[in-house]
C-alpha positions as CSV (number, residue, x, y, z in Angstrom):
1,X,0.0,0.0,0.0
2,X,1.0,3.6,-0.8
3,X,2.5,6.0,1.9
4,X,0.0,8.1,1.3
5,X,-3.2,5.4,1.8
6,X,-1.3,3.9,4.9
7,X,-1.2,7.9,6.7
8,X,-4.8,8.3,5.2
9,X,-6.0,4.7,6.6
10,X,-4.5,5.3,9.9
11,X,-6.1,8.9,9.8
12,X,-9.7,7.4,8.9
13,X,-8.9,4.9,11.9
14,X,-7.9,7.3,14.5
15,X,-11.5,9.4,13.6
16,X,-13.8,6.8,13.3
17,X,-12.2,5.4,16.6
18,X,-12.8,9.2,18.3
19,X,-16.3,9.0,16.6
20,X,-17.2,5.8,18.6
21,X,-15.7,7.6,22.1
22,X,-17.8,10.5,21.2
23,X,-21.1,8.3,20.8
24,X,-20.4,7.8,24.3
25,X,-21.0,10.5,26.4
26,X,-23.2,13.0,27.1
27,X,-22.6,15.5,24.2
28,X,-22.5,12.7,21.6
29,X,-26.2,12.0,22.2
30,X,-28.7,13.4,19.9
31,X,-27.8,14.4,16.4
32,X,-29.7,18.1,16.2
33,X,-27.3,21.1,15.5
34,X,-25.3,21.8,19.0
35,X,-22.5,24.4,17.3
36,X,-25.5,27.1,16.9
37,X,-24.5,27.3,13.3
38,X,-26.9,26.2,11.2
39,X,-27.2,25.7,7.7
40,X,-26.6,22.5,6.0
41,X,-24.0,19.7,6.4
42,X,-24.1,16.8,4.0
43,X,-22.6,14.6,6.5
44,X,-25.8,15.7,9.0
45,X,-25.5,17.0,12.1
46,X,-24.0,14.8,14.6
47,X,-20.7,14.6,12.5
48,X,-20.6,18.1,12.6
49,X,-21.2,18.4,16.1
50,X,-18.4,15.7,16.7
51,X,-15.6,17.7,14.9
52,X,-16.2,20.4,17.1
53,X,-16.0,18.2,19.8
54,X,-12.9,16.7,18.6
55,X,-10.8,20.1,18.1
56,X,-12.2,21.4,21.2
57,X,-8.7,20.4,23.2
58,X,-6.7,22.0,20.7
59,X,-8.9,25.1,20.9
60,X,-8.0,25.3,24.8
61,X,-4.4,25.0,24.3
62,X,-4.6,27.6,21.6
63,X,-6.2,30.1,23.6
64,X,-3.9,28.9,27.0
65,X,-0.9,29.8,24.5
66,X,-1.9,33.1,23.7
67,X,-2.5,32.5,19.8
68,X,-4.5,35.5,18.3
69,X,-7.6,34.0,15.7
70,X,-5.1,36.2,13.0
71,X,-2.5,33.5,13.1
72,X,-4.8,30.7,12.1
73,X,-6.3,33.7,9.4
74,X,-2.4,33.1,8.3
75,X,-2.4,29.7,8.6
76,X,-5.3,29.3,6.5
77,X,-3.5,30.9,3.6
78,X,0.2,29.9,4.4
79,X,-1.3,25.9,3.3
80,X,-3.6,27.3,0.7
81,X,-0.5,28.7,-1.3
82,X,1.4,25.2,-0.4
83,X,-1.5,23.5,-1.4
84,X,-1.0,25.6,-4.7
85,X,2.6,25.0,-5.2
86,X,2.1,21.1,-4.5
87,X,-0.8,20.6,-7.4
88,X,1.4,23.1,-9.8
89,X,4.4,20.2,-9.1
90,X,1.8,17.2,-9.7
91,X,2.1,16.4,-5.9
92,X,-1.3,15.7,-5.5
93,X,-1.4,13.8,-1.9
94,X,0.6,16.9,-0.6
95,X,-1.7,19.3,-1.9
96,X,-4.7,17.6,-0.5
97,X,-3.0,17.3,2.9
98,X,-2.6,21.2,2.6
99,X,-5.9,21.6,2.1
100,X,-7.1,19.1,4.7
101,X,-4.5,21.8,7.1
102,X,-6.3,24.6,5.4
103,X,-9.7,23.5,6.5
104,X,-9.0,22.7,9.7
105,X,-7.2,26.5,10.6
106,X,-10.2,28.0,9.3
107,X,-12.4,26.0,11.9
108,X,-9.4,27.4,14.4
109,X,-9.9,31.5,13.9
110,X,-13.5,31.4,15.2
111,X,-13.4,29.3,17.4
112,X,-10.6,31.1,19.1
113,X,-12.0,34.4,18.6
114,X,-14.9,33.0,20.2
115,X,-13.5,31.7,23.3
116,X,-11.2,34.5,23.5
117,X,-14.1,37.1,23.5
118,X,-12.2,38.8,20.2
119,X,-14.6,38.1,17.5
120,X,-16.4,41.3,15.8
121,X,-17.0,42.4,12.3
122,X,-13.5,42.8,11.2
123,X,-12.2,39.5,12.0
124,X,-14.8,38.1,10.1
125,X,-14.6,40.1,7.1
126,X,-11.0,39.3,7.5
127,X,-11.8,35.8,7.6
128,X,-13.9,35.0,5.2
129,X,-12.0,37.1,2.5
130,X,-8.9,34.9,3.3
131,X,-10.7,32.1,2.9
132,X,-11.8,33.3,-0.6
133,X,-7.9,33.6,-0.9
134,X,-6.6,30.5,0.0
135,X,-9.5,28.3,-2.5
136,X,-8.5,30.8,-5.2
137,X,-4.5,29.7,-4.7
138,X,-5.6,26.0,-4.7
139,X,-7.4,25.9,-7.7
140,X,-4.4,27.8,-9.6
141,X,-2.9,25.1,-8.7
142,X,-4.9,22.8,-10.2
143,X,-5.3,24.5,-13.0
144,X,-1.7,24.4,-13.5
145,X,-1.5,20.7,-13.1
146,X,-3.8,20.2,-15.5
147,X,-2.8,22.4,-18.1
148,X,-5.0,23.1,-21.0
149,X,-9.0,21.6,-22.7
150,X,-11.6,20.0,-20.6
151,X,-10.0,19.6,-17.3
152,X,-8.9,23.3,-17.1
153,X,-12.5,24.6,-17.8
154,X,-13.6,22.1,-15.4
155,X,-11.5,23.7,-12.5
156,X,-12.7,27.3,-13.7
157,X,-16.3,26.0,-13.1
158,X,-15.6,24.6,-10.2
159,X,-13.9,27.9,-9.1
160,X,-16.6,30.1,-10.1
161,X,-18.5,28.2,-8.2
162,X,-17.3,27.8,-5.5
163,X,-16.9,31.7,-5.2
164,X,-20.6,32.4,-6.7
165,X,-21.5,30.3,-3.3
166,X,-19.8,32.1,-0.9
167,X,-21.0,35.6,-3.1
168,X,-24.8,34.5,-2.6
169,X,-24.5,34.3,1.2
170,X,-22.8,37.7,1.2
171,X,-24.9,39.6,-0.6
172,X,-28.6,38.0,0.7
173,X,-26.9,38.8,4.5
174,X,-26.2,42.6,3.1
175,X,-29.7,42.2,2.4
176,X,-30.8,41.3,5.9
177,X,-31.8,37.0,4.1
178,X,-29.4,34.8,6.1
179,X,-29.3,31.9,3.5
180,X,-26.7,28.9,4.6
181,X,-29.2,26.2,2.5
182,X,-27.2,24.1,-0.2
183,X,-24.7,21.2,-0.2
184,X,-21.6,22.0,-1.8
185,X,-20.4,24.3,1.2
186,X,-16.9,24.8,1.9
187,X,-16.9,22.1,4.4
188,X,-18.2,19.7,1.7
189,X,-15.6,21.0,-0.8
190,X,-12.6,20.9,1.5
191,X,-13.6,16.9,2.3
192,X,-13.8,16.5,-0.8
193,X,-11.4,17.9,-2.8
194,X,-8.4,17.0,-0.3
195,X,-9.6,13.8,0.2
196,X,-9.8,12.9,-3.5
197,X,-6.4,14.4,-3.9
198,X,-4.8,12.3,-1.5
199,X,-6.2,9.4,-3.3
200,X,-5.8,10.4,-6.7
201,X,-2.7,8.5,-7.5
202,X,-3.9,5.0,-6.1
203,X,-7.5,5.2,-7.3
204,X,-6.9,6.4,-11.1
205,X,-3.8,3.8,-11.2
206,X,-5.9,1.0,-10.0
207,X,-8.7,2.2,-12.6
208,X,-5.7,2.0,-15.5
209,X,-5.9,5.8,-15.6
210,X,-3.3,8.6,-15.9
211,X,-2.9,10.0,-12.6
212,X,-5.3,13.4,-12.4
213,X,-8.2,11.3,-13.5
214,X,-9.9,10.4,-9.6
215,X,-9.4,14.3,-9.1
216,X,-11.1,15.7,-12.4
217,X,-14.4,13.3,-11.1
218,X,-14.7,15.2,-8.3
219,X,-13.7,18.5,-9.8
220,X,-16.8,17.8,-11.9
221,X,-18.9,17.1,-8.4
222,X,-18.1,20.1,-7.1
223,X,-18.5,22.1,-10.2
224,X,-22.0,20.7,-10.4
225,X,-22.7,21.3,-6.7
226,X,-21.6,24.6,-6.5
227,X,-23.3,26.5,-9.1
228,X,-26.6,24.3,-8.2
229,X,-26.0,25.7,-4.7
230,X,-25.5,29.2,-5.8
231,X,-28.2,29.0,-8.2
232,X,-30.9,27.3,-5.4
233,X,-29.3,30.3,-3.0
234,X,-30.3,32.7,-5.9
235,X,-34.0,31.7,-6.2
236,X,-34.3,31.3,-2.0
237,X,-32.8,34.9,-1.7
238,X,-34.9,36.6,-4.1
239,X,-37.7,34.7,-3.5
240,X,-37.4,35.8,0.5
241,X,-37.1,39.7,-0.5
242,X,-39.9,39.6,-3.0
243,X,-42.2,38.2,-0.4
244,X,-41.0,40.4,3.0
């Protein structure tokens, strides 16, 4: 088995085995929203509720050590742009590791800023625009992997989409229409996309394919996801201001 399944396999292990510990006590019972959040979560509820159970130790040692939300802000881009440098090489399972990182810093900033009774508008203008940052670096990235045709105008879609999702929420909350419906989120797309990345090289070499194939598949998912998110966004939103 490949390096890159074995770390993988072991990582799948070590969650799935916290998951079971989780189902245990008291917080792991009932699968409503507990993070006050809301929106959707393909994955449902409880899983999201366990993640935030899971890094809930590394929050505390965050905030013991004195680490402002703006370092994980940092963080969040530092991997993005590794992530981009990685795909640009062809080192897939790195670049989907970087955006695994990516994902996870991103969850770090708020949650710190929460606990450390820092979070206001800034911080999350702040954040969410290096967000936007970071998935713009990855899919340069990709898009340099790939090169030219198809596959390149694949990534673009998926790109545009992905921004045009994040654009909808914007705009409807400048609007005063919170709308968080749709199920190619960010969370979704960072599973996703890092996921199949790491896997790429196995999957489309079992499958007798040149390696880039397992990741254009999901490119394609999240293409189609995203604009059918923004689009479903579009028609809640104006749909909500034409009726209040």
């Amino acid at each position: 088995m490949k390096s890159e399944l074995v770390v993988l396999s072991a990582a799948v292990l070590f969650v799935l085995l916290s998951m079971l510990v989780y189902r245990w006590t008291s917080d792991g019972r009932g699968s409503h929203d507990k993070t006050g959040r809301g929106g959707s979560f393909v994955l449902g509820y409880w899983v999201r509720n366990w993640f935030y159970w899971f890094v809930k130790p590394v929050i505390r040692v965050a905030v013991s050590a004195g680490f402002t939300p703006f370092v994980f802000n940092a963080m969040v881009v530092v991997f993005g742009i590794a992530g981009m440098l990685f795909f640009a090489e062809g080192r897939l399972p790195l670049g989907g590791w970087m955006i695994l990182l990516s994902g996870l810093a991103d969850v770090m900033d708020g949650e710190v800023a929460r606990q450390r009774g820092l979070a206001n508008r800034a911080g999350a203008f702040v954040d969410s625009t290096l967000d936007r940052f970071s998935e713009f670096a990855v899919f340069i990235g990709l898009a340099a992997f790939f090169g030219s045709g198809f596959r390149v105008l694949v990534v673009l879609v998926a790109l545009g989409g992905s921004l045009l999702v994040s654009y909808t929420r914007a705009r409807g909350e400048s609007l005063g229409v919170l709308c968080k419906g749709g199920l190619m989120q960010r969370a979704e797309r960072i599973l996703l996309l890092g996921i199949g990345a790491i896997v790429d090289p196995s999957v489309s070499e079992l499958l007798g394919r040149d390696k880039g194939f397992t990741l254009i598949i999901i490119l394609m998912a999240i293409a189609l996801g995203t604009v059918g998110t923004a689009v479903y966004r579009t028609v809640w939103i104006s749909r909500r201001l034409q009726s209040g």
